[in-house]
py3Dmol code that shows the C-alpha trace and the ligand (Angstrom):
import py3Dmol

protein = """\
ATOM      1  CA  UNK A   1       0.000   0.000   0.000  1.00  0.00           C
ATOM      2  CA  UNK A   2       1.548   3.286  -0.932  1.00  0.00           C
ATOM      3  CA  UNK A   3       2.220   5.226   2.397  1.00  0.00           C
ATOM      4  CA  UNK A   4       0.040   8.469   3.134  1.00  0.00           C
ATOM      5  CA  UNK A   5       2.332  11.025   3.094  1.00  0.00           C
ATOM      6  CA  UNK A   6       1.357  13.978   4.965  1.00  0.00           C
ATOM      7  CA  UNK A   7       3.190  16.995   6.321  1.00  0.00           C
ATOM      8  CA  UNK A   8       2.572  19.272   9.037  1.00  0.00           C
ATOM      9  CA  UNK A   9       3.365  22.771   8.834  1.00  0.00           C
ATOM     10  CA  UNK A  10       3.448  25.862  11.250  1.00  0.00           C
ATOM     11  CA  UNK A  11       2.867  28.552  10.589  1.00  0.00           C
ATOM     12  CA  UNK A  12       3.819  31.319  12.971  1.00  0.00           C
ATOM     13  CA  UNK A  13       2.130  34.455  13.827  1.00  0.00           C
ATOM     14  CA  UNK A  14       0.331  34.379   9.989  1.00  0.00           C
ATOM     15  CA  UNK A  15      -1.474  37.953  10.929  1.00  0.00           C
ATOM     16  CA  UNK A  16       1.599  40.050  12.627  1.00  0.00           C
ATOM     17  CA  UNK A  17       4.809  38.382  10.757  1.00  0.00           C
ATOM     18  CA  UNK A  18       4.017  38.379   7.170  1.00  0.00           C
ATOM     19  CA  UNK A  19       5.563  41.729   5.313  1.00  0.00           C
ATOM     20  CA  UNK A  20       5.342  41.499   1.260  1.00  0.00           C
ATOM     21  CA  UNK A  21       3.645  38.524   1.031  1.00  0.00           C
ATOM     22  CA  UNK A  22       5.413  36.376   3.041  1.00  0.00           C
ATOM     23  CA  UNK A  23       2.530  34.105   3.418  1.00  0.00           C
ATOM     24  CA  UNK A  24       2.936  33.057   0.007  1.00  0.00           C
ATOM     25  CA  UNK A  25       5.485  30.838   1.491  1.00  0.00           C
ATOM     26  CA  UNK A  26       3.235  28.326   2.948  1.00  0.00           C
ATOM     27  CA  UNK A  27       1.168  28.457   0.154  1.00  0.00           C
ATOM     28  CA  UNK A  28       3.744  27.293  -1.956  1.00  0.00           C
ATOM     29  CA  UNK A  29       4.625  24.734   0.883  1.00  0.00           C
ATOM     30  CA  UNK A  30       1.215  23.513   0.893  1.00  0.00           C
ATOM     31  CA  UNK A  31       0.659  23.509  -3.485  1.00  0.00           C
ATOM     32  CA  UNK A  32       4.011  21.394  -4.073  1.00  0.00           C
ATOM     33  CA  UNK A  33       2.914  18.917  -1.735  1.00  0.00           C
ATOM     34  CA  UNK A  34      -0.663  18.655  -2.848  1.00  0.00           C
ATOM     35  CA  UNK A  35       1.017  17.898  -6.478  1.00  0.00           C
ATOM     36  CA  UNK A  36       2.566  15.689  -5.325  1.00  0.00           C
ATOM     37  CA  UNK A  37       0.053  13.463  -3.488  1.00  0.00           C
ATOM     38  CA  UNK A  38       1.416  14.467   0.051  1.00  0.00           C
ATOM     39  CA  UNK A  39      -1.178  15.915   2.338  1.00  0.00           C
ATOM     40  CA  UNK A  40      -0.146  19.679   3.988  1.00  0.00           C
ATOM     41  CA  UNK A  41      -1.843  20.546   7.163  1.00  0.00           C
ATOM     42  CA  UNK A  42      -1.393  23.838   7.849  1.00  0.00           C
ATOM     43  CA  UNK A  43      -1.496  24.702  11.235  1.00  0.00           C
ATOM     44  CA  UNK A  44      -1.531  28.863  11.954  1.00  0.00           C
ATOM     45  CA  UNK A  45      -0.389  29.836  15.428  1.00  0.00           C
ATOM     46  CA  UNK A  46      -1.578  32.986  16.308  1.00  0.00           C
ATOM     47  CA  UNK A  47      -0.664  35.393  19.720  1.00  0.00           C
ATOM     48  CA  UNK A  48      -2.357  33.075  22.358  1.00  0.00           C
ATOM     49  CA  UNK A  49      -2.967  29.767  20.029  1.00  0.00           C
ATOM     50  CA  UNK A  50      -0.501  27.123  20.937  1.00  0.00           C
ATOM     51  CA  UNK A  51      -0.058  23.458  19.677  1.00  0.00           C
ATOM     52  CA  UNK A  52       2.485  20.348  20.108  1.00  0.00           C
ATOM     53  CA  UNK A  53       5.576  21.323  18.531  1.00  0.00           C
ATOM     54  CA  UNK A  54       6.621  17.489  18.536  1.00  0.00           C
ATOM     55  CA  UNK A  55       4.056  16.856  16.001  1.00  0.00           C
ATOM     56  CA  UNK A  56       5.428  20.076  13.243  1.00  0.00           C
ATOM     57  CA  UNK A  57       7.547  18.848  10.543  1.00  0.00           C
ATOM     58  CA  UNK A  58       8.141  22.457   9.258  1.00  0.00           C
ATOM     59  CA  UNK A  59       7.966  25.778  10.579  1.00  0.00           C
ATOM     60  CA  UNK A  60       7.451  28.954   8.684  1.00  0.00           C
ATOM     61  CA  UNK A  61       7.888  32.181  10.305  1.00  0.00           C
ATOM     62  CA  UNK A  62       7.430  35.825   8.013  1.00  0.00           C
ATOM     63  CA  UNK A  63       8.719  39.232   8.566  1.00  0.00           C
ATOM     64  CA  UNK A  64       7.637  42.114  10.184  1.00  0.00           C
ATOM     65  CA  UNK A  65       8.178  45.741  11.681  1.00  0.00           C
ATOM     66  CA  UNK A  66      10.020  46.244  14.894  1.00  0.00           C
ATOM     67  CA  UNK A  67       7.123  46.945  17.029  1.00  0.00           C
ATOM     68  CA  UNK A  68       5.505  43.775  15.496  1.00  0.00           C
ATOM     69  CA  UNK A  69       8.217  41.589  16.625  1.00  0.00           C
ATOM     70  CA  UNK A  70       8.281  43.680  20.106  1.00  0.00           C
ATOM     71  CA  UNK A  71       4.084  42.878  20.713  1.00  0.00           C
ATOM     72  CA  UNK A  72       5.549  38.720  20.211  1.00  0.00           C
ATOM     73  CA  UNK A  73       7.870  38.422  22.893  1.00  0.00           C
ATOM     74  CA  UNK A  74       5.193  37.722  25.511  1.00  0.00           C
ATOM     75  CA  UNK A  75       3.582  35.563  23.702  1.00  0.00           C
ATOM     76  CA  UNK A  76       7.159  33.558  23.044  1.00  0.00           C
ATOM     77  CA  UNK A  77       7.995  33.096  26.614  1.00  0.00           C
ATOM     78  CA  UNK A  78      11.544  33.952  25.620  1.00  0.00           C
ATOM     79  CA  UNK A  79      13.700  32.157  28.963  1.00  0.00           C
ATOM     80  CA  UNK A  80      10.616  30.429  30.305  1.00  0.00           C
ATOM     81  CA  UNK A  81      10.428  26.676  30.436  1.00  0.00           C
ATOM     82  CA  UNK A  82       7.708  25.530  28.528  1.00  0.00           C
ATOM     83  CA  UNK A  83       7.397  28.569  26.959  1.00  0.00           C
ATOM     84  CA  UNK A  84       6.781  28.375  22.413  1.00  0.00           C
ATOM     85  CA  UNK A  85      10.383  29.894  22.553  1.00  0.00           C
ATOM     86  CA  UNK A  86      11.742  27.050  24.322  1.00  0.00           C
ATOM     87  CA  UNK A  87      10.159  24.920  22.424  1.00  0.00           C
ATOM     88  CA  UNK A  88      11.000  26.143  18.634  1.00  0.00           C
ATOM     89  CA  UNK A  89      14.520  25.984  19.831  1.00  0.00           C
ATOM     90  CA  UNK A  90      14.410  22.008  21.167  1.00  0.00           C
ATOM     91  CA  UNK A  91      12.627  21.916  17.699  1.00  0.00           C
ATOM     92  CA  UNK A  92      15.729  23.762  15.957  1.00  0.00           C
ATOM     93  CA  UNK A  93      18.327  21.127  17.984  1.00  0.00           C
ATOM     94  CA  UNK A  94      16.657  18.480  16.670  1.00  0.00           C
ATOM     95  CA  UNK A  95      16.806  19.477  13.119  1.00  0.00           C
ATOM     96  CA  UNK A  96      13.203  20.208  12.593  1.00  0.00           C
ATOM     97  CA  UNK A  97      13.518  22.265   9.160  1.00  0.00           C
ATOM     98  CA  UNK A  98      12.219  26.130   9.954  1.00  0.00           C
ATOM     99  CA  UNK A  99      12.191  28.597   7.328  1.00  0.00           C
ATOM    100  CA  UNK A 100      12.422  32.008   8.814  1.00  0.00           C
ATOM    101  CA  UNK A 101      12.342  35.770   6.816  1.00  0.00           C
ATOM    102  CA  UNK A 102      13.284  39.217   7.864  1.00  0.00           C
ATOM    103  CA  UNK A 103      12.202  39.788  11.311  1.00  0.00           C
ATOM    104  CA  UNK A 104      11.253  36.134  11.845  1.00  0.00           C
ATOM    105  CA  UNK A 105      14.861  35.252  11.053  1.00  0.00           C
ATOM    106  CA  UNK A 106      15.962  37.944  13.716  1.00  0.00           C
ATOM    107  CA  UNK A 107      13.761  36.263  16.031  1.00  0.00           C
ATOM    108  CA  UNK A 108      15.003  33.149  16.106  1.00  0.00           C
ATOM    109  CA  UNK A 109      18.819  35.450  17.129  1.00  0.00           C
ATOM    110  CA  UNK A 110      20.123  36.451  20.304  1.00  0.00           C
ATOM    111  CA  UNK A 111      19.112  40.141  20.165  1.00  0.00           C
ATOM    112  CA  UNK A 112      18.135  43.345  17.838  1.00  0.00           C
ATOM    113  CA  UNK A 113      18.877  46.341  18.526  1.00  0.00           C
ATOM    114  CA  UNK A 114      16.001  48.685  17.280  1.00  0.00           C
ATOM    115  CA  UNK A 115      16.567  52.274  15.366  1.00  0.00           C
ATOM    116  CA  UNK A 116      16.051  53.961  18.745  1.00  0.00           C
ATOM    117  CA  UNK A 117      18.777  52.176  20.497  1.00  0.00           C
ATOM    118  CA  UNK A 118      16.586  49.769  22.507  1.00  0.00           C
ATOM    119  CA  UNK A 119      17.787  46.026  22.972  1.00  0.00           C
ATOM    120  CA  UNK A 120      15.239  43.250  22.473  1.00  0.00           C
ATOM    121  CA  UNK A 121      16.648  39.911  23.892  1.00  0.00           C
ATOM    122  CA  UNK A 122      15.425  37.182  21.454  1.00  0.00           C
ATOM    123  CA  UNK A 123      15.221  33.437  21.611  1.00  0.00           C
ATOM    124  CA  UNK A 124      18.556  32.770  20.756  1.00  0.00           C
ATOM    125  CA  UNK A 125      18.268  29.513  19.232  1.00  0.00           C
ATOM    126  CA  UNK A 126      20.467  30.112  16.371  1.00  0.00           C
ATOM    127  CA  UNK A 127      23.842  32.189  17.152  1.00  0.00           C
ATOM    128  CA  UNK A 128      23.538  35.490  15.074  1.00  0.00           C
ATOM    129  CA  UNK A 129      22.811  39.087  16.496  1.00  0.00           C
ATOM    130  CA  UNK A 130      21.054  41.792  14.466  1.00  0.00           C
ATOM    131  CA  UNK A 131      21.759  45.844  15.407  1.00  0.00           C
ATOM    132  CA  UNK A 132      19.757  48.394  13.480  1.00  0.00           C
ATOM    133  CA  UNK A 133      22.040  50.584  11.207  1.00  0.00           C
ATOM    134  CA  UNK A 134      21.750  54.264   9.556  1.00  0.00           C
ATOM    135  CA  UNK A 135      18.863  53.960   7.368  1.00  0.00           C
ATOM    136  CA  UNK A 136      17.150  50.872   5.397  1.00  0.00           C
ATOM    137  CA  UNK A 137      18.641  48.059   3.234  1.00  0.00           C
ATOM    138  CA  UNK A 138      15.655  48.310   1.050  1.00  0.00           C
ATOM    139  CA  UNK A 139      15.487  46.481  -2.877  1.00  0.00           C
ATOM    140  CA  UNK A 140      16.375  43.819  -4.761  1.00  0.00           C
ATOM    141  CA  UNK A 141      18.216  40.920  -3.157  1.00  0.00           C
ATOM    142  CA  UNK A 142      20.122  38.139  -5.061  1.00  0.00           C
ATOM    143  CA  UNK A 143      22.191  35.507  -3.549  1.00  0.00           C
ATOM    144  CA  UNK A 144      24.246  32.573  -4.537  1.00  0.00           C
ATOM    145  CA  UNK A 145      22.496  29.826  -2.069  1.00  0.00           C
ATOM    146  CA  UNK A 146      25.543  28.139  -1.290  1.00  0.00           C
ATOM    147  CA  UNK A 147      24.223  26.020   2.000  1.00  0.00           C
ATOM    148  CA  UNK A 148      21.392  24.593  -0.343  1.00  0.00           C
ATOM    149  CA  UNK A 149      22.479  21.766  -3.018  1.00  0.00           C
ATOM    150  CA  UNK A 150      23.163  23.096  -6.284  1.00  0.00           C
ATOM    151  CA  UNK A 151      23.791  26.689  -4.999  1.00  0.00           C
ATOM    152  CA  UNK A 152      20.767  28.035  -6.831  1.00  0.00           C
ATOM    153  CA  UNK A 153      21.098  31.960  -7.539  1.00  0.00           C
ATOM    154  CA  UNK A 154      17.757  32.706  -4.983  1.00  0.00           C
ATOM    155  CA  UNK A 155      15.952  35.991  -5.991  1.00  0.00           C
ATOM    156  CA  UNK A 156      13.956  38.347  -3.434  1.00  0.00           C
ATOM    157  CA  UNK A 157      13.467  41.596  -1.907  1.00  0.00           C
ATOM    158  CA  UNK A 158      14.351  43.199   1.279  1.00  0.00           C
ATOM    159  CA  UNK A 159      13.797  46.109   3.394  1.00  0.00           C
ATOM    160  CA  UNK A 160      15.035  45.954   6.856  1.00  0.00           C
ATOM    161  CA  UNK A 161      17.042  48.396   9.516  1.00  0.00           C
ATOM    162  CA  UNK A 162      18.695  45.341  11.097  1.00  0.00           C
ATOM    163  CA  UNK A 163      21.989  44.509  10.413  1.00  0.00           C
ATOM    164  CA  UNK A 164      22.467  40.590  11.077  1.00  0.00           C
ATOM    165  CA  UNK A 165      25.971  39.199  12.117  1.00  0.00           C
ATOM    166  CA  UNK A 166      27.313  35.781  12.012  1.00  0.00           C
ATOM    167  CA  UNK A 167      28.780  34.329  15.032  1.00  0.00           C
ATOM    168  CA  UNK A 168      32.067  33.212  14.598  1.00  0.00           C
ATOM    169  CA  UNK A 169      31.893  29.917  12.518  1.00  0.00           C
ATOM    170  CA  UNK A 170      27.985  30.185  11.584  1.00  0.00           C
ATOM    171  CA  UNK A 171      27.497  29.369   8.074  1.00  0.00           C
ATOM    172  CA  UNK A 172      25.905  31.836   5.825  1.00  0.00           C
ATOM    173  CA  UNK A 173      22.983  30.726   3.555  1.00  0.00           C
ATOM    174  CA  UNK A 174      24.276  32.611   0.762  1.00  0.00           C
ATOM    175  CA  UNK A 175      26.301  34.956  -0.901  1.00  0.00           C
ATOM    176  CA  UNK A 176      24.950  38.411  -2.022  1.00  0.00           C
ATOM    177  CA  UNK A 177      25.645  38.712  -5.739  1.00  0.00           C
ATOM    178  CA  UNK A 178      22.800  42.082  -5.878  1.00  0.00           C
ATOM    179  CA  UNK A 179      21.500  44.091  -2.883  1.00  0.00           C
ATOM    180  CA  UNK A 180      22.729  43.835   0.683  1.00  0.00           C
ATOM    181  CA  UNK A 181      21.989  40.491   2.488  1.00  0.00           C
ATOM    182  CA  UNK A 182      22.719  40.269   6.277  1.00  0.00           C
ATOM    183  CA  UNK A 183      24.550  43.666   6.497  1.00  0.00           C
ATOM    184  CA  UNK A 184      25.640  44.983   3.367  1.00  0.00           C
ATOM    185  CA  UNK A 185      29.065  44.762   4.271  1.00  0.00           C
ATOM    186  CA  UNK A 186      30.125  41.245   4.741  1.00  0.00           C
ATOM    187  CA  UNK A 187      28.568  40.090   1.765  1.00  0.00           C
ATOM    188  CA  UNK A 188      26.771  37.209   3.735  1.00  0.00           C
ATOM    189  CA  UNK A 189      22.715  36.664   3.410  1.00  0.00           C
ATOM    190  CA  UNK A 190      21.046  34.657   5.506  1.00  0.00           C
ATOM    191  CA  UNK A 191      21.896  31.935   7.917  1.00  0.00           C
ATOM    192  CA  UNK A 192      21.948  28.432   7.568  1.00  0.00           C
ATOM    193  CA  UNK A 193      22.328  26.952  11.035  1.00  0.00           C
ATOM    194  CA  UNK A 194      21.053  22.837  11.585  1.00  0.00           C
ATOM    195  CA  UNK A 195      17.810  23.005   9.404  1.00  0.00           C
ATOM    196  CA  UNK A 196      17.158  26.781  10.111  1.00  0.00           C
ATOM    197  CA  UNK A 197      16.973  28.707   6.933  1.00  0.00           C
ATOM    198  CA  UNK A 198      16.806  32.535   7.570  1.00  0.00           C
ATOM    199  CA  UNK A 199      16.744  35.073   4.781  1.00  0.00           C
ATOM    200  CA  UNK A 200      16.138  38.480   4.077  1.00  0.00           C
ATOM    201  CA  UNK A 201      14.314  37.538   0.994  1.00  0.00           C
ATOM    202  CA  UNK A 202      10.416  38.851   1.421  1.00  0.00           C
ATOM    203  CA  UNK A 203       8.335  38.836  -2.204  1.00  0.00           C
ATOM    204  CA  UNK A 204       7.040  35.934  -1.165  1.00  0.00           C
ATOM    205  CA  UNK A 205      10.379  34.034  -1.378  1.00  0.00           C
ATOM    206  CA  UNK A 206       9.772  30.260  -2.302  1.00  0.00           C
ATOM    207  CA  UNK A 207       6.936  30.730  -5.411  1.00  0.00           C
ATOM    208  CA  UNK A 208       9.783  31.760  -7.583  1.00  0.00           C
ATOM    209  CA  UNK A 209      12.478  29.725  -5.806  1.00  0.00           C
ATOM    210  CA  UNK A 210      11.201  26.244  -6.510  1.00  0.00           C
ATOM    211  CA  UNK A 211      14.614  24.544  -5.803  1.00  0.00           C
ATOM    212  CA  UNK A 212      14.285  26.381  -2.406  1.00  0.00           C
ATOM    213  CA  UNK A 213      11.218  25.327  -1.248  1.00  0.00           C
ATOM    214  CA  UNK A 214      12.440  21.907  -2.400  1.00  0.00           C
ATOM    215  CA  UNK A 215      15.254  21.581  -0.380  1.00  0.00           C
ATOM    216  CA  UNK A 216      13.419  22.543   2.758  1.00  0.00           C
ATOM    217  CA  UNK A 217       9.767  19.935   1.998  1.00  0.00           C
ATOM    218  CA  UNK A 218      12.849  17.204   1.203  1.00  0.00           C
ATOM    219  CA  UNK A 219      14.226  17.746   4.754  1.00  0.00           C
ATOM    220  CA  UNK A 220      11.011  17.413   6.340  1.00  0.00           C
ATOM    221  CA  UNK A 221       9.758  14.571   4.444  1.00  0.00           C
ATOM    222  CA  UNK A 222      13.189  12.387   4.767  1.00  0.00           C
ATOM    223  CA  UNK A 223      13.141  13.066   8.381  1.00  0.00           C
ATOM    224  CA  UNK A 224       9.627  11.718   8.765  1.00  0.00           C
ATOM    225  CA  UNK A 225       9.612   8.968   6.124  1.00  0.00           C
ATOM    226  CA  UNK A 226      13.193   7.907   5.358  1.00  0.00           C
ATOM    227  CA  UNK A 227      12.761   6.024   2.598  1.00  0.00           C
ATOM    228  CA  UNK A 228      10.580   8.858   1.038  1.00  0.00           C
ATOM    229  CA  UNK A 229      12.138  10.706  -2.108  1.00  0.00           C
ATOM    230  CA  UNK A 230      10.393  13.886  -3.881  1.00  0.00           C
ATOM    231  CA  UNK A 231       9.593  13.517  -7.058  1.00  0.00           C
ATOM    232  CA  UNK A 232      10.236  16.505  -9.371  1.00  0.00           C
ATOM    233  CA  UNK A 233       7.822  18.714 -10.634  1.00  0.00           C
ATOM    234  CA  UNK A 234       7.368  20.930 -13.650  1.00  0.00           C
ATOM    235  CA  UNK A 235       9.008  23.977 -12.741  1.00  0.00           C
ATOM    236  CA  UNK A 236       8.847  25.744 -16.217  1.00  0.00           C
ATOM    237  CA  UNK A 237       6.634  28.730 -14.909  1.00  0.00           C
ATOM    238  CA  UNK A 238       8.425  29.042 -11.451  1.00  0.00           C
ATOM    239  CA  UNK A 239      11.371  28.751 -13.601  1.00  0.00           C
ATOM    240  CA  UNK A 240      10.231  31.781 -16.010  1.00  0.00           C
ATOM    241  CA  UNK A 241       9.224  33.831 -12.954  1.00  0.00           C
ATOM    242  CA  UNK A 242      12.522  33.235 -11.596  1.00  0.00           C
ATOM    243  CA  UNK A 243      14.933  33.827 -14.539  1.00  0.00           C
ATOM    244  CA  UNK A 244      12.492  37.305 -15.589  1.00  0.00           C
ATOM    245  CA  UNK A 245      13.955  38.777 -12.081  1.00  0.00           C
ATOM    246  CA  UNK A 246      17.658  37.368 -12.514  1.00  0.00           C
ATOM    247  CA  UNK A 247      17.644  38.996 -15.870  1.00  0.00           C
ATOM    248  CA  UNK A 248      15.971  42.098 -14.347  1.00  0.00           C
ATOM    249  CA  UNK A 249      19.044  42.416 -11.800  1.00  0.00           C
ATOM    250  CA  UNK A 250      21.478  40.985 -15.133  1.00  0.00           C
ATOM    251  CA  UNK A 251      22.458  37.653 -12.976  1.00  0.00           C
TER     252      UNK A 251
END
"""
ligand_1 = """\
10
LIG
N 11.946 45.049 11.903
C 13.094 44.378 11.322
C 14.071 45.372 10.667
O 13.673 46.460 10.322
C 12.635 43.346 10.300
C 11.957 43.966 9.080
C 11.275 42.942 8.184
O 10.844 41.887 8.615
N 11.124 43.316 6.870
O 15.222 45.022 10.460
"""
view = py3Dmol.view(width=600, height=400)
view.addModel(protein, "pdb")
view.setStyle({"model": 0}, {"cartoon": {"style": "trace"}})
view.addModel(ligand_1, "xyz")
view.setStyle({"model": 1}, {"stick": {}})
view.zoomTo()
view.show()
């Protein structure tokens, strides 16, 4: 009997975290699984929902504006047992794939500093540290994917104040080839620590990143099932999408 494939997928804070789109994401998460006969349950966690993080296979977690990620941090239980926080980062040491964006991606840091000086301790679960700068890294993002097989050239947009470093060590996701990335002076985008993918690439990311989303449903669905493979899909419109904003940028 061919197994029932299904995936479950959080989504976190759908109605605060999601700048430009960013819940496109799990749309895309959800359509190249249906395609492919594997069942997406989508579960949205909203301030004051909560759910059995031993039973996600995925997490998704969009952007959003300072005081956005400032009204979360009760609600994440940052350095209390028990607490979501906790939680997503025993789910991040045991290699549950997360996807994170923007401010999501900060999140899941040790700290930001915000514009106006004032320190927000994170969850620390992944060991990067974001401080806002003078003005906004705001446009077109391309990046050289080099943590994800095949290096794909990933194409996005960004606008953010933070400035993201890299502990010592901490492998970047990418390398900017157009735009700034993590700081716009390292040349590093993104993070890729365990299965934690953070990027600074809103539009939503994955639709025209195929190879992207890929990478992340194959990591959840070998971890589950692991004699599972993904079979490939027709790409040719992703693909067009994709290549139309490379060319735009002339990668
Ligand atoms: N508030 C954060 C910053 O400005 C994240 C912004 C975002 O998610 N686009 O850096």
């Amino acid at each position: 009997m061919e197994q029932d494939l299904q995936l479950n997928i959080c989504h976190l804070y759908p109605d605060i975290l999601n700048l430009y789109g960013d819940r496109g994401n799990t749309i895309t998460f959800s359509k190249r699984c249906e395609w492919r006969g594997i069942k997406a349950n989508v579960i949205k966690l909203g301030v004051g929902d909560d759910y059995d993080f031993q039973d996600i296979d995925l997490f998704f977690i969009g952007g959003g504006q300072d005081f956005d990620q400032h009204a979360l941090l009760d609600d994440l239980g940052i350095g209390l047992a028990g607490s979501k926080a906790s939680r997503l980062a025993q789910a991040i040491e045991k290699d549950v794939p997360v996807l994170a964006i923007c401010g999501g991606y900060q999140l899941l840091g040790e700290y930001y500093v915000d514009a106006s000086g004032d320190r927000m301790d994170f969850l620390g679960a992944i060991p990067i540290y974001t401080e806002a700068g003078d003005g906004r890294l705001i446009g077109n993002l391309a990046y050289k994917a080099d943590a994800i097989e095949g290096s794909p050239l990933v194409v996005g947009f960004e606008n953010h104040a933070g400035r993201t470093r890299l502990r010592e060590g901490v492998a970047p996701l990418g390398h900017v080839v157009y735009g700034s990335g993590n700081n716009g002076e390292d040349g590093t985008e993104g993070v890729r620590y365990r299965n934690v993918f953070g990027t600074y690439s809103h539009g939503p990311l994955l639709p025209k990143n195929p190879a992207f989303a890929d990478c992340l449903l194959r990591i959840a669905l070998e971890r589950k099932y692991p004699y599972s493979a993904l079979p490939a899909l027709d790409d040719t419109l992703e693909t067009r999408a994709h290549d139309a904003m490379a060319h735009k940028l002339n990668q």
